[in-house]
C-alpha positions in Angstrom: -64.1 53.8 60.9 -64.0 56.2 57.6 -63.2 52.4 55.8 -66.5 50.7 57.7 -68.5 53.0 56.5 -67.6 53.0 52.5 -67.0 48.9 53.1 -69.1 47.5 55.8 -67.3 43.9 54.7 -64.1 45.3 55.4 -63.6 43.7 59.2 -65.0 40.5 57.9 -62.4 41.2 55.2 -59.2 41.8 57.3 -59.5 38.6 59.8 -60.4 36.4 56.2 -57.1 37.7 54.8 -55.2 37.2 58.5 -53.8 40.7 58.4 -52.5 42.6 61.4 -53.2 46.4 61.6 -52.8 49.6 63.3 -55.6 52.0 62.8 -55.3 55.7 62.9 -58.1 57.5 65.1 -58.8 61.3 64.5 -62.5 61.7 67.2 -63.2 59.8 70.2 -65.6 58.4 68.1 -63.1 56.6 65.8 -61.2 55.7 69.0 -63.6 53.8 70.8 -64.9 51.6 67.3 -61.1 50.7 66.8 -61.1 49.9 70.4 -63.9 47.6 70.2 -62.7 46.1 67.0 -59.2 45.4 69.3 -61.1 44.1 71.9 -63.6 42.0 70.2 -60.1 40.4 67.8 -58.4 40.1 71.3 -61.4 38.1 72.5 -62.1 35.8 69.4 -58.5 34.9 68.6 -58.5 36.7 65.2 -55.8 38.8 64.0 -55.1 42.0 66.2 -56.0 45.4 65.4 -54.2 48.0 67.0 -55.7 51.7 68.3 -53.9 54.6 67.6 -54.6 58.6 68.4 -53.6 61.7 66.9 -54.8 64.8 65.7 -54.0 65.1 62.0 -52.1 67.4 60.6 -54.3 68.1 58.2 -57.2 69.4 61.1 -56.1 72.6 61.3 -57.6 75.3 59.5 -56.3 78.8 58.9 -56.8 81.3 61.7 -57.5 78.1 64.3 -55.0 78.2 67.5 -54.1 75.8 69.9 -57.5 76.1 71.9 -59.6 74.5 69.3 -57.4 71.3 70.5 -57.0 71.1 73.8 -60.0 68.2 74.1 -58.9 66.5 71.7 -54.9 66.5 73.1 -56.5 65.9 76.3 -57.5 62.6 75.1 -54.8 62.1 73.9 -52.7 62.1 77.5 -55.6 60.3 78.8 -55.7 57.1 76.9 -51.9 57.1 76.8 -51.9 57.7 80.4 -55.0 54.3 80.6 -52.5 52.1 78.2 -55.3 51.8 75.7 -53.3 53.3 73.1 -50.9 51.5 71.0 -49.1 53.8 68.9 -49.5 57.9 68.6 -50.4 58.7 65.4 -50.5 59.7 62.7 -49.3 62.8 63.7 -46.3 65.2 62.0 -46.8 68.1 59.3 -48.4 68.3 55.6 -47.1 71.0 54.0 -48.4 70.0 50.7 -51.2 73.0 49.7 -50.8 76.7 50.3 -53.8 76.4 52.5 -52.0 73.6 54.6 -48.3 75.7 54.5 -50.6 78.6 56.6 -51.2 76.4 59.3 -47.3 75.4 59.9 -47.1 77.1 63.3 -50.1 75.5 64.9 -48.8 71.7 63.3 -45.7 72.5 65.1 -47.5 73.2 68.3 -49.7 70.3 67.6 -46.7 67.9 67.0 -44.5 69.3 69.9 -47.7 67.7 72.2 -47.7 64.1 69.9 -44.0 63.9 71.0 -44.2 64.8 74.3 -46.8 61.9 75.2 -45.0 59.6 73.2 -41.6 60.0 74.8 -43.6 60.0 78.3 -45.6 56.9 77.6 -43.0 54.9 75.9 -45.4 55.4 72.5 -44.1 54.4 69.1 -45.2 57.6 67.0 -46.6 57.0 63.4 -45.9 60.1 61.1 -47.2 61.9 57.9 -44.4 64.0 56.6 -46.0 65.1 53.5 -43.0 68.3 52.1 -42.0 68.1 55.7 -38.5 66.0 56.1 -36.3 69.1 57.6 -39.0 69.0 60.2 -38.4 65.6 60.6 -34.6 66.2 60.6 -35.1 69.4 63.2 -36.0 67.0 65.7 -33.9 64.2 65.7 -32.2 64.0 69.1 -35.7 63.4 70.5 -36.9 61.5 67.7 -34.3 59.0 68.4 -35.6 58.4 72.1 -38.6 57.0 70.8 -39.0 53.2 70.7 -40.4 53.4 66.8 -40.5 56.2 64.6 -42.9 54.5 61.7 -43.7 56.9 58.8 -47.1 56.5 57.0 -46.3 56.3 53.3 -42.8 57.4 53.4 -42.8 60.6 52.2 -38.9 61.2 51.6 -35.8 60.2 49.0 -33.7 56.6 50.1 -31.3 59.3 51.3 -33.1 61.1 53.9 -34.1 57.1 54.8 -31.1 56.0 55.1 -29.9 59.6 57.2 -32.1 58.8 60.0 -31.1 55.3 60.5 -27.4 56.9 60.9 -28.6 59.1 63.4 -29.8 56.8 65.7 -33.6 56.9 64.9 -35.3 53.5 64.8 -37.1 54.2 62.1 -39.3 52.0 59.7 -40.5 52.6 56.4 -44.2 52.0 55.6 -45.3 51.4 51.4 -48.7 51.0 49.8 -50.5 52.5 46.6 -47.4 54.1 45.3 -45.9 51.3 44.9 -48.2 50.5 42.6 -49.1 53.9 40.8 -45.6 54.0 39.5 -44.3 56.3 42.0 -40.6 56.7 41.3 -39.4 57.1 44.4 -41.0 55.2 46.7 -40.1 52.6 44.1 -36.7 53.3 44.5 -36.9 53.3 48.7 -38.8 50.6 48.7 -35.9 48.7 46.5 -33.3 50.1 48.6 -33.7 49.8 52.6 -32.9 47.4 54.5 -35.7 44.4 54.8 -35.6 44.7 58.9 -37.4 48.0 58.1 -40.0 47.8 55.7 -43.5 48.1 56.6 -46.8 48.0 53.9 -50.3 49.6 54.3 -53.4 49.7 52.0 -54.0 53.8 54.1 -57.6 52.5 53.0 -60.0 53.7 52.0 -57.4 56.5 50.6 -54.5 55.9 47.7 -56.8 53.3 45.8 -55.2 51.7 42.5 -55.8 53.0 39.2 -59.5 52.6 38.4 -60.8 52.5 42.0 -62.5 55.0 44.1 -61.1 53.4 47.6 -58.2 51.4 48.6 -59.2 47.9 50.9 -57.2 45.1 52.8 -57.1 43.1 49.2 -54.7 45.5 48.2 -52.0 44.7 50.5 -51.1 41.3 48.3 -50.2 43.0 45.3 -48.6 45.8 47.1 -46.3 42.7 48.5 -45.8 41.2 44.9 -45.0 44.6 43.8 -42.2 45.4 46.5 -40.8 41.9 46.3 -40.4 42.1 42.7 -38.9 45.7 43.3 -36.1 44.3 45.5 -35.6 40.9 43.4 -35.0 43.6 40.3 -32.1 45.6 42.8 -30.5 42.3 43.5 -32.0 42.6 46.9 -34.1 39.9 47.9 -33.9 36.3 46.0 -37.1 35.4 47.9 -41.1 35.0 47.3 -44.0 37.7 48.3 -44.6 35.3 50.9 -41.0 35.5 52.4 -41.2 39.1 52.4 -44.7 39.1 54.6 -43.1 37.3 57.0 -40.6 39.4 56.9 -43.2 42.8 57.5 -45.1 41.2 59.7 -42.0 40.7 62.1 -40.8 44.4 61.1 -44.8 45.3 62.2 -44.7 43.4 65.8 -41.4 44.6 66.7 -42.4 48.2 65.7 -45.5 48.2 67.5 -43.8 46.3 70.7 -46.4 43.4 70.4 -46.3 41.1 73.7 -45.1 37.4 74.1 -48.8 37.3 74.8 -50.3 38.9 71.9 -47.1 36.6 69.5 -49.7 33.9 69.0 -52.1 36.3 66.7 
């Protein structure tokens, strides 16, 4: 929704390009336009869009508790509880600012909810772990129950990556704009997991390239270039950008547990 209103064009934009999404909801508001974006792709045959709910870890404010939340949790359970949700997310901890460090307790609160109605509901859970990976790490016996753990812009060193995957966790690695700001090492992760668990994004309208005030869906082709070229240089991948879409794009509908039915978009 945040993307509609800085591009109107971007919908028209997406299904042109043929891309497959999941889009992060923070209101009801942002909810229900997703929804009827999922409905109205479902409905035309154009490529899927995907609703997802959280409450962002970035939402709290210093001296806020638990209460200010509760409706917005509440929906939460609800449209898990309905099956219109998809994924929950993007939830988790940003640590990142002093101002965010004083909310800590109330993101852990906040997050101990996310994972609850993601283990009950079968949910994969998309997370933002921005200075945040021993959180991440603190929780892995119920991190690995989950059918996807899918981490927005990973956050962490090819270390802590390739940790998780050796404790069980089915984890997948999402890239975008740092890929392409020179960002050393998400460079390096992106060069280094394995191909079954890659996963790209444009986070639009945030993390635009260099010279632009918003990211869009035209990004994502040069973020592919860039990654395949990335693994091609690590002796890697021998393939094309194209190979590695397919390649994603499998990682994506496996992630986000796409139907036989919803195979043919």
């Amino acid at each position: 929704m945040a993307l509609a209103g800085i591009l109107p064009e971007a919908e028209a934009e997406r299904r042109a390009l043929g891309i497959i999404c999941a889009a992060s909801s923070t209101t009801e508001a942002e909810f229900l336009y997703h929804e009827g974006l999922s409905q109205r792709a479902w409905a035309e045959g154009a490529p899927l869009l995907l609703p997802c709910f959280a409450v962002h870890p970035q939402a709290p404010d210093p001296g806020d508790d638990l209460g200010r939340f509760q409706l917005l949790l509440g929906l939460l359970e609800n449209l898990a509880a309905q099956g219109r949700l998809r994924a929950v997310g993007e939830a988790g901890f940003d640590l990142y600012s002093p101002a965010f460090r004083e909310t800590e307790k109330l993101q852990d609160e906040i997050f101990t909810r996310h994972l609850e109605t993601a283990l009950k509901y079968g949910l994969p859970l998309v997370v933002h772990a921005r200075r945040a990976m021993h959180k991440i790490f603190a929780r892995s016996a119920l991190l690995k129950k989950l059918p996807a753990l899918i981490f927005h812009s990973w956050p962490g060193t090819a270390g802590e990556g390739e940790a998780l995957l050796r404790r069980g966790i089915n984890a997948y690695f999402s890239f975008g704009g740092p890929i392409l700001l020179n960002h050393k090492e998400a460079r390096r992760c992106c060069a280094a997991f394995p191909p079954e668990r890659l996963l790209t994004e444009t986070d639009a309208p945030y993390q635009p390239p260099r010279g632009r005030e918003f990211s869009r869906w035209a990004d994502l082709p040069p973020i592919l270039r860039g990654m395949a070229e990335l693994r091609r240089e690590a002796g890697a991948f021998s393939g094309t950008a194209e190979d590695l879409e397919r390649t994603v794009d499998e990682n994506f509908r496996r992630a986000f547990m796409l139907t036989p039915a919803e195979a043919r978009y």
